[in-house]
C-alpha positions in Angstrom: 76.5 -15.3 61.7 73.2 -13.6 62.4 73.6 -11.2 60.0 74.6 -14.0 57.3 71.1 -15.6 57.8 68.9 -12.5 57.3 70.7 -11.7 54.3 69.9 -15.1 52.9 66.7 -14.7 53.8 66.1 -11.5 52.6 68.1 -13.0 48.8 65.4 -15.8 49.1 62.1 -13.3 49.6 63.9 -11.1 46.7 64.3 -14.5 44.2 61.4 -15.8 45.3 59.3 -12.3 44.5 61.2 -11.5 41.2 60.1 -15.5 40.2 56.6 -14.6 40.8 56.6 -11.6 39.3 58.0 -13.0 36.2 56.1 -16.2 36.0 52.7 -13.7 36.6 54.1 -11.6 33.6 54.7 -14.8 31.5 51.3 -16.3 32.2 49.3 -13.0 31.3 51.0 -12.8 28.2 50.1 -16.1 27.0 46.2 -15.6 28.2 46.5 -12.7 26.2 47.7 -13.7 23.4 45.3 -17.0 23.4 42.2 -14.1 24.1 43.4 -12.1 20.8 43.7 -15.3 18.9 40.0 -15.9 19.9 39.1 -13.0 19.5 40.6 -13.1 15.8 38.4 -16.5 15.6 35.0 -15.4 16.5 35.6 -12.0 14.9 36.0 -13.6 11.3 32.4 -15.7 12.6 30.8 -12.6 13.6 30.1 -11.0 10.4 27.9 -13.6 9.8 25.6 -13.4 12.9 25.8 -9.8 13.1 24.7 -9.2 9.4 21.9 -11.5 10.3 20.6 -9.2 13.2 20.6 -5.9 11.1 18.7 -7.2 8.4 16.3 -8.6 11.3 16.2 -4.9 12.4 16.1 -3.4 9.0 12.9 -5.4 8.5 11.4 -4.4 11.6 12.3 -0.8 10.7 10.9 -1.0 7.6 7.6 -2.1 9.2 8.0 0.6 11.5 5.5 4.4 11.9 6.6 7.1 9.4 8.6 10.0 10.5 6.7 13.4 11.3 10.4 15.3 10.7 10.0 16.5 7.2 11.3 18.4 4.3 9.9 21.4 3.2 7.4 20.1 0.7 6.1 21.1 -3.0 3.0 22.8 -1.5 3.6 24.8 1.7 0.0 25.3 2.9 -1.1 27.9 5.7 -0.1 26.0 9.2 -2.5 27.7 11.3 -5.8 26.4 9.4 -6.3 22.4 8.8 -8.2 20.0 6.6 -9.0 16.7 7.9 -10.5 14.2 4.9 -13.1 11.8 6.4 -13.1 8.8 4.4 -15.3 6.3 4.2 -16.1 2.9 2.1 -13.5 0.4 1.1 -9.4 0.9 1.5 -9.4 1.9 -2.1 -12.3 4.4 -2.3 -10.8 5.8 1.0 -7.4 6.4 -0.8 -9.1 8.0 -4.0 -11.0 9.8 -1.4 -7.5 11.3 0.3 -6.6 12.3 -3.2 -9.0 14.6 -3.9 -8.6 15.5 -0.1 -5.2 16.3 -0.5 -6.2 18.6 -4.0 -8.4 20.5 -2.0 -6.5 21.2 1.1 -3.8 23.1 -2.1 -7.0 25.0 -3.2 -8.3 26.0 0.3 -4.9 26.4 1.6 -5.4 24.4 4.3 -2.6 21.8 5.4 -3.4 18.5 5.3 -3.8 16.3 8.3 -2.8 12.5 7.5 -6.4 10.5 8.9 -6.4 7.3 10.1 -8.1 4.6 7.7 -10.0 1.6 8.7 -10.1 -2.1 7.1 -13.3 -3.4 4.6 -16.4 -3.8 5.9 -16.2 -7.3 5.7 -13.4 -7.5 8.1 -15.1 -5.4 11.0 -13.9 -2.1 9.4 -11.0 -1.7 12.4 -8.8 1.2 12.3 -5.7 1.5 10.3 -2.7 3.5 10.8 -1.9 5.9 7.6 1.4 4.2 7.2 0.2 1.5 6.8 -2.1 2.2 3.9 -0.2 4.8 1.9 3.5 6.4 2.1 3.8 9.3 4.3 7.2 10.2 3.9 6.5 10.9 0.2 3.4 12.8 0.5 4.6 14.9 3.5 7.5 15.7 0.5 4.4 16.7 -1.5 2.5 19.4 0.8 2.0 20.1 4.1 0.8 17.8 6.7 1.0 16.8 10.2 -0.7 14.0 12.1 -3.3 13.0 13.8 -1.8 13.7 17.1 -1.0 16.8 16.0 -3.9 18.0 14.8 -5.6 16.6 18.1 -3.6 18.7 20.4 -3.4 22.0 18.1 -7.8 21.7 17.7 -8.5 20.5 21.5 -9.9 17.1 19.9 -13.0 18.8 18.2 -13.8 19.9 14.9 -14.9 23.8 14.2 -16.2 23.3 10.8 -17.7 20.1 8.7 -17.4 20.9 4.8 -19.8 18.2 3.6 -21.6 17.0 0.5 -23.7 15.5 1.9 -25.3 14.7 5.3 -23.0 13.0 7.8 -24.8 10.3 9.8 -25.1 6.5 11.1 -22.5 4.8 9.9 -20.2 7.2 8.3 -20.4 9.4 11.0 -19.4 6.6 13.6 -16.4 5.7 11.5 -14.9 9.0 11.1 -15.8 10.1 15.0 -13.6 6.3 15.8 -11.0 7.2 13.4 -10.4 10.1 14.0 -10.4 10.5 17.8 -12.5 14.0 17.7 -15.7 15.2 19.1 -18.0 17.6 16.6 -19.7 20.2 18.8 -23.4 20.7 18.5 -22.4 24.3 17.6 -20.0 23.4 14.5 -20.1 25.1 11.6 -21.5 23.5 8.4 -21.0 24.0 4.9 -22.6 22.3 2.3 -21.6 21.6 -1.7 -23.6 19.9 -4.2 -22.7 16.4 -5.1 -21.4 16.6 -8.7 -23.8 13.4 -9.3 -26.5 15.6 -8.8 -25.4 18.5 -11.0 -22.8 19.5 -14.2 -22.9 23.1 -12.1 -18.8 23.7 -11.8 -19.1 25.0 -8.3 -15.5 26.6 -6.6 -14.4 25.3 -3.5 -12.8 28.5 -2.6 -16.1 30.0 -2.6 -18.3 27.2 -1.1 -15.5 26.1 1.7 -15.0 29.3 3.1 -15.0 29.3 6.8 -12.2 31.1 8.7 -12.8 28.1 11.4 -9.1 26.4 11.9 -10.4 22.7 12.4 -12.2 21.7 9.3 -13.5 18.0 8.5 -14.2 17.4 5.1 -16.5 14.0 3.8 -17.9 13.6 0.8 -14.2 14.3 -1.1 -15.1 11.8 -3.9 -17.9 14.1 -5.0 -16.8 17.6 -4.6 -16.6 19.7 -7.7 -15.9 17.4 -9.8 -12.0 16.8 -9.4 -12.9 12.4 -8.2 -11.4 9.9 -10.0 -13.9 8.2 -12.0 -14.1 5.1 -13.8 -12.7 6.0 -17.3 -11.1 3.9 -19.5 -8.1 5.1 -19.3 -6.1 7.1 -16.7 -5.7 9.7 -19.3 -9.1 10.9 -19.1 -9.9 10.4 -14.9 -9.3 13.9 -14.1 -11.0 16.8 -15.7 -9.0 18.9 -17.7 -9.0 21.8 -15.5 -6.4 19.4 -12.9 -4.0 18.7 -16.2 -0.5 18.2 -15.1 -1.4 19.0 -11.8 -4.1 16.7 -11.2 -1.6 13.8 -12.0 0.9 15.5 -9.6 -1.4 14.9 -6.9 -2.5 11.6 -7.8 1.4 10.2 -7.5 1.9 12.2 -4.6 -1.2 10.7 -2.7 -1.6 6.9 -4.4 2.0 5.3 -3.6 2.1 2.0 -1.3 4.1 1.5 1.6 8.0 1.2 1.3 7.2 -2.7 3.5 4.7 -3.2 1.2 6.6 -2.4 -2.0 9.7 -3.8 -0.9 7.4 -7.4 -0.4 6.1 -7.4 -3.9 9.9 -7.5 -5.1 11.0 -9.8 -3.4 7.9 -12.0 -4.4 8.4 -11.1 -8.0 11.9 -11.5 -8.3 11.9 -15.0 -6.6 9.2 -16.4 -8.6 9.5 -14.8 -12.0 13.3 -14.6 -11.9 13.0 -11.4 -13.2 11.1 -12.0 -16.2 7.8 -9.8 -17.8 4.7 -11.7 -16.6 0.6 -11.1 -16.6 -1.4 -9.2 -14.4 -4.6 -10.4 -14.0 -7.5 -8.7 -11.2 -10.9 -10.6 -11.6 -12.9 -8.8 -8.5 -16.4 -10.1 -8.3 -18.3 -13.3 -7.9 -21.4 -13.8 -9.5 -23.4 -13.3 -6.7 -21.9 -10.3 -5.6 -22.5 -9.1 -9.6 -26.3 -9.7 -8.8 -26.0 -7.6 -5.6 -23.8 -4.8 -6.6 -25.6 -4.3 -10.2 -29.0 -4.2 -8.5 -27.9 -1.3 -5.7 -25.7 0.6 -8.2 -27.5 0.4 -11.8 -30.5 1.9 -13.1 -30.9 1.2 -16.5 -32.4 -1.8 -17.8 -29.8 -2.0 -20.6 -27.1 -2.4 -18.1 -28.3 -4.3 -15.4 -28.5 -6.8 -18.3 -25.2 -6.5 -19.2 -24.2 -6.4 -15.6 -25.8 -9.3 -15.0 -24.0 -11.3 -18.0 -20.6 -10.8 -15.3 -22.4 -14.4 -12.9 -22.4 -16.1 -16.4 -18.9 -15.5 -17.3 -16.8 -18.9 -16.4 -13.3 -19.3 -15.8 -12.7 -20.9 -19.1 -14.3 -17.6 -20.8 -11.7 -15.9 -18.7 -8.9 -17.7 -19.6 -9.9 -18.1 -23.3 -9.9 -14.2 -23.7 -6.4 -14.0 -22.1 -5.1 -16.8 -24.2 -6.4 -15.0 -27.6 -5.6 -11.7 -26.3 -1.9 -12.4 -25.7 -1.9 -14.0 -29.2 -1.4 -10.1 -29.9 2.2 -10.2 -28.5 3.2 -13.7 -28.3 2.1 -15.1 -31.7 3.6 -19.1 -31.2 4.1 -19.0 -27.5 7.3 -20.5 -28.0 8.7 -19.4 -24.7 7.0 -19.1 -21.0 4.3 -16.8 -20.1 4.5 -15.7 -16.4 1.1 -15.3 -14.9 0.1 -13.9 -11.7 -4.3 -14.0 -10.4 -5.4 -11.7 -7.8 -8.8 -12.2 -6.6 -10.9 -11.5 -3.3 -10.7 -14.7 -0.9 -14.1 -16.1 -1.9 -12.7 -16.3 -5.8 -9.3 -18.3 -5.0 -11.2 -21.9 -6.7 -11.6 -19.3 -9.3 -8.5 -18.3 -9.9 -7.6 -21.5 -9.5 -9.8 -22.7 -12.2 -8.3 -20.1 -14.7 -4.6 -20.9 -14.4 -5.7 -24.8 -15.1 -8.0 -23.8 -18.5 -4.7 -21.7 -19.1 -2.0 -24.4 -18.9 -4.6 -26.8 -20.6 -4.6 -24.5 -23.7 -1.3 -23.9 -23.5 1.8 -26.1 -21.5 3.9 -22.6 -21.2 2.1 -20.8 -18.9 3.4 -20.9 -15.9 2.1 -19.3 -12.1 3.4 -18.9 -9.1 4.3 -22.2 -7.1 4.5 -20.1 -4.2 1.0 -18.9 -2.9 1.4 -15.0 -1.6 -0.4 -15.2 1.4 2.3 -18.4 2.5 5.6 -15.7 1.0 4.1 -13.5 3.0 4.0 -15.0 6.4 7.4 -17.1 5.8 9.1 -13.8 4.8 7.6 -10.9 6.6 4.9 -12.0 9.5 7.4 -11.0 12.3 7.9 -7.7 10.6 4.3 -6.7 9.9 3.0 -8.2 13.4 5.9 -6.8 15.5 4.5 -3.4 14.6 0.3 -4.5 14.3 0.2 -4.4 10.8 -3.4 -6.2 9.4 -2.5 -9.1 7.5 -5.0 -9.6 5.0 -5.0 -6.0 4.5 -0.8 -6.4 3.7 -1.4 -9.2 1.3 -3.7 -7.3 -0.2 -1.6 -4.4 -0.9 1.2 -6.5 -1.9 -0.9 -8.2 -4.5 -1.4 -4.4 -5.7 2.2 -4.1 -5.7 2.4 -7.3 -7.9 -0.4 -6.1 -10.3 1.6 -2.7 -10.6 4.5 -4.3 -11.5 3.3 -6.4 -14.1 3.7 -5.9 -17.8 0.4 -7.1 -19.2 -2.3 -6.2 -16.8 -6.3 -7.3 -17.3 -7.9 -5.5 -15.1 -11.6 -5.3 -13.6 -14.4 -3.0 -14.4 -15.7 -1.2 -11.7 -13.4 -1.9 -9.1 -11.3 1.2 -7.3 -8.6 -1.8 -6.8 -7.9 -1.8 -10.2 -7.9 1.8 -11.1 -5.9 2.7 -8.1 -3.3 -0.1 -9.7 -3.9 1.5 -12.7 -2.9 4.9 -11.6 0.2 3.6 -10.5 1.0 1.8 -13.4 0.9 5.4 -15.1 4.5 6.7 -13.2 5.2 3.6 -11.0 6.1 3.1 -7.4 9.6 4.9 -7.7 11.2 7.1 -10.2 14.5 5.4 -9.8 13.3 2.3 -11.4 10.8 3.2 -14.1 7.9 0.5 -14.8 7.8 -1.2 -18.4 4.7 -0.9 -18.1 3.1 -2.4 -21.8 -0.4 -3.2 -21.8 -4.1 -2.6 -19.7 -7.5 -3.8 -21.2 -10.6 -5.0 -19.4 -10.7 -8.4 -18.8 -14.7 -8.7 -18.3 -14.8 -6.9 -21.9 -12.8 -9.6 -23.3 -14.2 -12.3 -21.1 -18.1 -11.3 -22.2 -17.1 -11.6 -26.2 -15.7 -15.0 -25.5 -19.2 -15.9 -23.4 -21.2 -14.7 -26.4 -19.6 -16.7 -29.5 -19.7 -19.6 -27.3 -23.5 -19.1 -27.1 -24.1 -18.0 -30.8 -22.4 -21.1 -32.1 -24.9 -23.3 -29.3 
């Protein structure tokens, strides 16, 4: 009878273990199954917010430095002996400046080191990364460079040799010293060229620029033996024939935009102009900073006069020589002409002013009802803050990038703005999509005829 119960009671502990087991088995299978249907849920939502977060980081790595890992470029210059270019004046001149920089370090055999820019004058002149002014990646593909960094540690932060053009002092030599991060020694070599201003002389660089000194500095690029872009008429004839082929090479090497930057003016474009050919217009000066910048840059009677006639040129003489200009190409204006106005900050009522005379003489021009500065921060703040872009200085590239694009471009005398969007315009941001690039004249050039008849017939 004892024995009886234990068996029972062992049968009951056996039941009631095999129930739990089961009823554990049964239970994880349905929390299983419930977990892959939710998992089979949220994974057809997660596309969605997952797609969201790379392009979020896409953007921010577009924003992001450049990479110092490159191919073996074009020009493989001599890596034990360095040319630093010391620009100076506004972003624009300091890119044209790089340019002939970059021409020089081939012809000296030196390999470049990417400087550091700085902002306008009229924004404090604070430093700016290189990235963010031109593209690296594709100049690095070009020759040989390294960075700052680099060239810092390899030279012990000092220069051993200055090739100048002039003397380098006050201002300039402040700038340089603050972008650059390096000391000059007391005991620094210097080397001196004539300004081409100064003289027709065709002096060599090779010759001139001769130290066996590693660490060279080099300011005064712009007017060394006279390879500088000037202000031609046309890109064709703003390098010396000695450059040819080569020149251009250089140029396109040197004067592309950044890949954020570029990327920025497409999107603008495409959203506003669907697409569709539109007009380029840069009007850069007021008429008070005419009077200024004629006075410290002119001479001659003869052109200070004509100089001068840019503070009586109105807005309506500036959209009446568009409007008969464009008469060239659109004879009835029977369909809608895109037009996009870049000017400085202080010219925006200006602008303004144009694009009303414009629609007033004709209802089919059409501008942008989305201001860039306001695309801009909607669209890409996050990106260009996140990694300490400038701002004005972005919207002021992008506006480039705009201008670039554009199919009929009036462009302003006298400004390196222009002509550095006109060099552009010549191969475009990127070989893979060719620019239709149809049309550059001078808009003050047009804008002054239309000044004069008005005051003839007075």
């Amino acid at each position: 009878m004892h024995r009886q119960c234990w068996r029972m009671i062992k049968l009951l502990v056996v039941g009631m273990t095999v129930f739990t087991l089961v009823n554990t088995y049964l239970h994880l299978r349905s929390v299983g199954a419930n977990q892959n249907r939710a998992n089979q849920n949220s994974a057809a939502l997660k596309p969605v917010s997952k797609q969201k977060k790379i392009e979020i980081q896409e953007h921010v790595n577009v924003c992001s430095s450049w990479s110092e890992n490159h191919v073996i470029p074009i020009w493989k210059l001599d890596p034990t002996r360095f040319l630093y270019p010391g620009v100076y004046w506004g972003p624009n001149n300091q890119v044209r400046q790089l340019i002939t920089s970059t021409y020089l370090a081939i012809k000296l055999n030196r390999t470049l080191v990417i400087p550091n820019f700085h902002t306008h004058f009229s924004t404090g002149e604070k430093t700016v990364k290189p990235h963010h002014r031109i593209d690296v990646d594709h100049l690095c593909r070009f020759v040989s460079c390294i960075s700052l960094k680099q060239f810092q540690t390899v030279c012990n932060g000092a220069f051993g040799v200055l090739f100048l053009s002039f003397k380098l002092q006050g201002e300039f030599l402040r700038n340089i010293l603050t972008d650059s991060g390096m000391k000059i020694p007391r005991d620094a070599q210097k080397q001196f060229t004539v300004p081409t201003f100064y003289t027709s002389k065709d002096t060599s660089a090779e010759e001139t620029f001769n130290s066996i000194q590693a660490c060279a500095l080099l300011f005064g690029a712009d007017e060394t033996e006279n390879v500088r872009p000037t202000f031609a008429p046309e890109p064709s004839t703003i390098w010396q024939s000695k450059m040819q082929g080569f020149g251009w090479e250089v140029v396109h090497a040197v004067n592309r935009l950044p890949r954020p930057i570029v990327e920025a003016a497409e999107e603008f474009v495409k959203e506003v102009f669907a697409g569709e050919a539109y007009v380029g217009v840069h009007w850069r000066y007021g008429s008070n900073e005419w009077k200024k910048y004629c006075n410290m840059k002119i001479k001659s009677k003869t052109k200070i006069n004509e100089c001068l006639n840019f503070g009586m040129i109105s807005a309506a003489h500036v959209a009446t020589a568009i409007y008969n200009d464009l008469k060239n190409f659109f004879p009835r204006f029977q369909q809608r002409i895109n037009v996009y106005i870049a000017t400085p900050p202080s010219q925006k009522y200006f602008a303004s002013d144009i694009y009303s005379k414009l629609k007033s003489l004709d209802s089919n021009f059409y501008s942008s009802p989305i201001p860039l500065n306001e695309f801009v921060l909607n669209r890409w703040k996050t990106c260009l803050k996140d990694n300490n872009w400038d701002i004005d200085e972005a919207i002021s590239m992008i506006e480039m990038a705009v201008m670039i694009r554009s199919k009929y471009f009036y462009y302003s005398t006298w400004s390196s703005w222009s002509n550095n969007c006109r060099y552009a315009r010549s191969n475009g941001w990127n070989e893979s999509k060719p620019l239709e690039v149809q049309y550059d004249a001078r808009i003050y050039d047009l804008s002054e005829t239309v000044m004069k008849n008005q005051y003839q017939k007075m």
